[in-house]
N, C-alpha and C positions, 0 to 999 in steps of 0.2 A: 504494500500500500504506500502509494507515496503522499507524503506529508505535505513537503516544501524545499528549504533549500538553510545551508548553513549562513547564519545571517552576521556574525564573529568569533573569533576566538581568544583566548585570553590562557596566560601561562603564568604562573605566581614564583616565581624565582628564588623568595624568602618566605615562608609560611608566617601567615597572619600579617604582611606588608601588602602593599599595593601591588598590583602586578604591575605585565602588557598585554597591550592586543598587537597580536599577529595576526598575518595572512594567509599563513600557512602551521601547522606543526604535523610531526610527525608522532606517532601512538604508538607504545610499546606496553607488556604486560605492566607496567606500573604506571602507564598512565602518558601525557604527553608528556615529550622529551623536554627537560629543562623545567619542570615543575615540579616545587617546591623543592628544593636538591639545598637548599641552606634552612636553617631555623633560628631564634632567640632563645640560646639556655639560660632560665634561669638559677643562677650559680649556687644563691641560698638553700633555695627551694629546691634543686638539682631536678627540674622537670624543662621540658618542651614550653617554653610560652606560648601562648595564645591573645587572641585579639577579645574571647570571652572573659579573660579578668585580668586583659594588662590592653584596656582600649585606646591606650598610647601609640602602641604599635601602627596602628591602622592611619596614624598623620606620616608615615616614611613610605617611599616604594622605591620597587628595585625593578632593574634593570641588566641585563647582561651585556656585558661589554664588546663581544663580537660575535658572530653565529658561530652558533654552538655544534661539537664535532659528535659525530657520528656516536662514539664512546661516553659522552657527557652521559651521564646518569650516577646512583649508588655509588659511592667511594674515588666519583671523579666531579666533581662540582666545579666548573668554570666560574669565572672572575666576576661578582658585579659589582656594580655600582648602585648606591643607595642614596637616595635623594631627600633629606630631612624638610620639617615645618619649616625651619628659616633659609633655606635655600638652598645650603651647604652640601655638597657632595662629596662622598667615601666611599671608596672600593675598599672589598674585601681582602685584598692584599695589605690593606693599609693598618697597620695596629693603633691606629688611633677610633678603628673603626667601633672596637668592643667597648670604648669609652663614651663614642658620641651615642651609641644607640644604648646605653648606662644612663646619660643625662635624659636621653629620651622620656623612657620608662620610670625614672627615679628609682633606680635599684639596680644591682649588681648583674647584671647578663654580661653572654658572650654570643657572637656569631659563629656557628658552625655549621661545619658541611655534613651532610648525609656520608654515612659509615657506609660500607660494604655489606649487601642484604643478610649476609651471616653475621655480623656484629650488628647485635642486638641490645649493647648498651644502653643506647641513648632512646629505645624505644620503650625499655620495662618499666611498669609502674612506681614510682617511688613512694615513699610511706605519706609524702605530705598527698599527691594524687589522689592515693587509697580511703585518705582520710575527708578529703575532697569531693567523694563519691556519696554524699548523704543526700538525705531526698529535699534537704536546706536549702543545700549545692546548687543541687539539680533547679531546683525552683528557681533558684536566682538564677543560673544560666541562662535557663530558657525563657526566662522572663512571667512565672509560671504563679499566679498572685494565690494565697490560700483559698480553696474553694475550686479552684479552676481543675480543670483535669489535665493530666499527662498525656503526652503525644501516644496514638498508637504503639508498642512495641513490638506488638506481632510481626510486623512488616519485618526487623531484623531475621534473619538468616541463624539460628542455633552456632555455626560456625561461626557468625560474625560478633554473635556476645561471647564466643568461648574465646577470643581475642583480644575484644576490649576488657575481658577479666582479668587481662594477663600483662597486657601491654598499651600504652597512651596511643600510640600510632603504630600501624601495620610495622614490623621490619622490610627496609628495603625501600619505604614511604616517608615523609612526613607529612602527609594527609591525615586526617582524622578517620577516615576507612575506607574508602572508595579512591581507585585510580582515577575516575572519570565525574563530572558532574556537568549535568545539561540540564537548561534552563529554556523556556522559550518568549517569548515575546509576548507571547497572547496572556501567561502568566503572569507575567510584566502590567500588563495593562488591567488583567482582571483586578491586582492587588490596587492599584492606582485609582481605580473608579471607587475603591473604597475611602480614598484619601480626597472626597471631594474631586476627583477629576486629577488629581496633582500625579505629573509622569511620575515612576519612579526609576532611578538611575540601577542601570544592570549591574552596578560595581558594589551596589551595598549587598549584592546575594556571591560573588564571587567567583559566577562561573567557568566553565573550562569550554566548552559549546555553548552559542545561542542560537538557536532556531529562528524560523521566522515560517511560521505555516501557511500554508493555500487556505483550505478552508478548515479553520479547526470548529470541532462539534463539540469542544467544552471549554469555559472557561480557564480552566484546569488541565489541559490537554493532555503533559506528560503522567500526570499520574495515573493515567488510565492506561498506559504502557507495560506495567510491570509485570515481569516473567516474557515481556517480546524480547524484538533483536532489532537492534535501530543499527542500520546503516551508513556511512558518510562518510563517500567517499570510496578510499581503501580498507575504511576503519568497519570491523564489525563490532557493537557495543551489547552487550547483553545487561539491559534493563535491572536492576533486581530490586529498589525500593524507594520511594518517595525520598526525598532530603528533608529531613527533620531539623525544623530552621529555630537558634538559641538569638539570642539579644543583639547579636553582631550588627546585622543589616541594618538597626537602628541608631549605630555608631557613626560619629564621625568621621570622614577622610577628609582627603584634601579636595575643595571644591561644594562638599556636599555637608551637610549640618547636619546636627543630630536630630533625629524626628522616629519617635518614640511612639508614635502610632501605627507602624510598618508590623511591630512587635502585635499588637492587639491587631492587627487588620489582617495579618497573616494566621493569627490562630482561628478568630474568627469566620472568614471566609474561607478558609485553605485546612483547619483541623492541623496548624503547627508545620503545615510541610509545602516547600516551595522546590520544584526543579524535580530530577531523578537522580540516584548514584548508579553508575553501571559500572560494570568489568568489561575487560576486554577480552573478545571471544578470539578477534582477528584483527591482528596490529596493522598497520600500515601510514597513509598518510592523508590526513584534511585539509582542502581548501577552503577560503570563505566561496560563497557562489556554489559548492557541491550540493548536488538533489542528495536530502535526506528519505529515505524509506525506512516503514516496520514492517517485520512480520511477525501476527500477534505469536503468544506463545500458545502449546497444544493442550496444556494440562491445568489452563486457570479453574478448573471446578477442584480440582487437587486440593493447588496451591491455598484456595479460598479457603475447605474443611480443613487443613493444616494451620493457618492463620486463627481461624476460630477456634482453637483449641489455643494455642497459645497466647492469644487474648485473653483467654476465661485464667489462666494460668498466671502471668504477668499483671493481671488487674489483682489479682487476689495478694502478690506478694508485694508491691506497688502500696496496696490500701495499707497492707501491711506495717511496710515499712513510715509511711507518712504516720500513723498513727501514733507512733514508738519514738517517733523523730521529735514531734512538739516539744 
C-alpha cells in the first residue's frame, strides 16, 4: 500500500542535543549511520544524560564535521562540532569541550563516544537509575499528574522490558530502545489543531523519518501501522510500537519556547504516544523524495489477544506499585 513519500530526515549526532537534517542517510541494524554515536555522562550520577531531567541539554546541537565514512558507527564516532546558547562552538577533539557543556548543564558531565557493541559499560543501569525507576519518576517524566493514567504498556515487546530491566540504553545504541523513529506530518498537524490551530515544530518530537502522506485515513496515521513493514527506499523498517512521548517535546530548544500544553495535548488526543519505533528488517539507504509503502502485518488478531493479556497484567502491577509509592 502506498502511503506517500519521505518528507525529511534528521540524525542526532549527541543524544538528547539538537540534531541535523539531511538529504540523504544511510540504515544499518542500529539505526541510521551517525546517530547518536556521542552522549552526556553524567560523572556524579555515572548514568547517560538525558534531555528528560537535565532540559539544558536541549539549548546545544551538534553537528558533524565532514561526511561521515562508511565505518562510522559503535567504537568509531567521528569529530563534531557542538554549537552552545551563546554562540560559541567546540569540537569534540577539543578538551575544553567537557567543560563548556559542565557550564551548560551546571554539573559535572563528560562527552563520550559510543563503546564497541560488546562493551556494555556505559549502557548498564547504575544504582542512582534503578532508584530513579519509581512510579514518582515515572510520573514526572512523563508529565503524568496524580489521577491521570499510565501510557499503554502492553504495546512493549517482553524482550524489550527484559532490556530496559537491565540496561538505560540498548548496547551498541544510545537510543532509549528503538534504532528507528518515524513521525509523520499528518501527526504533526492532528497534535497542533489541538493547540488552537498553532503549527507544531517537528524538532520538539525528535524524529529520525518524517512522512508526508497522500491520503491519510486517520489522524493518527502511524499508529495504526504496528506489527506492518514500512518501506523507504532501500530501507525495510518493521513497525513494532507506538513512541511513548515523556515531557521532552515540551522543552525548550533553540528557536522554539517552552509550551507545556504539547504534554496535555498529546496525552489527551494521542493516549501519550506520538510517531512509531521500528527495527530494521533491511538496511540500506533513504532519500528525502523516496515513495514510502506498508505492508500490513499477517497476524494483528494474535498480536491484539497477546496485548490484552499483558494489559490486564501490567495495569494490575502499575496500580500496584503507585499505591505503595504515595
Amino acid at each position: 500500500m502506498s502511503l506517500g513519500n519521505v518528507a525529511a530526515l534528521f540524525r542526532y549526532p549527541v543524544k538528547s542535543l539538537g540534531g541535523e537534517q539531511v538529504d540523504r542517510v544511510d540504515i544499518g541494524p542500529t539505526g541510521p549511520r551517525g546517530d547518536r554515536l556521542w552522549a552526556v555522562r553524567d560523572v556524579e550520577r555515572d548514568v547517560t544524560a538525558t534531555a528528560r531531567r537535565i532540559p539544558a541539554l536541549l539549548g546545544a546541537t551538534a553537528r558533524y564535521v565532514a561526511p561521515l565514512a562508511s565505518d562510522a558507527g559503535p567504537g568509531n564516532a567521528p569529530e563534531v562540532e557542538i554549537t552552545f546558547p551563546d554562540g560559541s562552538v567546540c569540537s569534540s577533539s577539543d578538551s575544553d569541550v567537557h567543560k563548556k557543556l559542565s557550564e551548560l548543564v551546571d554539573r559535572d558531565v563528560r562527552l563520550t563516544a559510543l563503546p564497541p557493541a560488546e562493551d556494555t559499560s556505559l549502557h548498564k543501569l547504575s544504582r542512582d537509575e534503578r532508584e530513579n525507576m519509581s512510579i514518582a519518576a515515572l510520573r514526572k517524566d512523563f508529565g503524568i499528574a496524580e489521577g491521570e493514567k499510565f501510557p499503554d504498556m502492553s504495546m512493549f515487546r517482553v524482550t524489550d522490558l527484559t532490556l530496559l530491566g537491565k540496561y538505560s540504553t540498548p548496547p551498541g545504541m544510545f537510543v532509549d530502545l528503538a534504532p528507528v523513529h518515524v513521525m509523520t506530518t499528518t501527526s504533526l498537524e492532528t497534535i497542533g489543531s489541538e493547540l488552537d490551530g498553532d503549527a507544531v515544530e517537528v524538532r520538539r518530537f525528535r524524529p529520525n523519518i518524517l512522512l508526508a502522506l497522500n491520503n491519510p485515513q486517520d489522524g493518527l496515521p502511524e499508529s495504526q501501522w504496528t506489527g506492518g513493514h514500512l518501506s523507504l527506499g532501500g530501507v525495510v523498517l518493521d513497525v513494532t510500537m507506538p513512541t511513548i512521548r515523556c515531557v521532552v517535546p515540551s522543552r525548550a530548544q533553540p528557536g522554539i519556547e517552552v509550551d507545556r500544553r504539547i504534554t496535555k495535548a498529546v496525552a489527551s488526543r494521542a493516549g501519550r504516544c506520538l510517531g512509531s519505533y521500528c527495527w530494521v528488517t533491511s538496511g540500506g539507504v533513504v532519500n528525502v523524495g523516496d515513495e514510502a509503502t506498508l505492508q500490513e502485518g499477517k497476524h494483528r488478531a494474535l498480536a491484539d489477544a497477546a496485548r490484552r493479556t499483558k494489559r490486564l497484567a501490567f495495569g494490575a502491577v502499575t496500580s500496584a506499585m503507585d499505591r505503595f509509592s504515595r
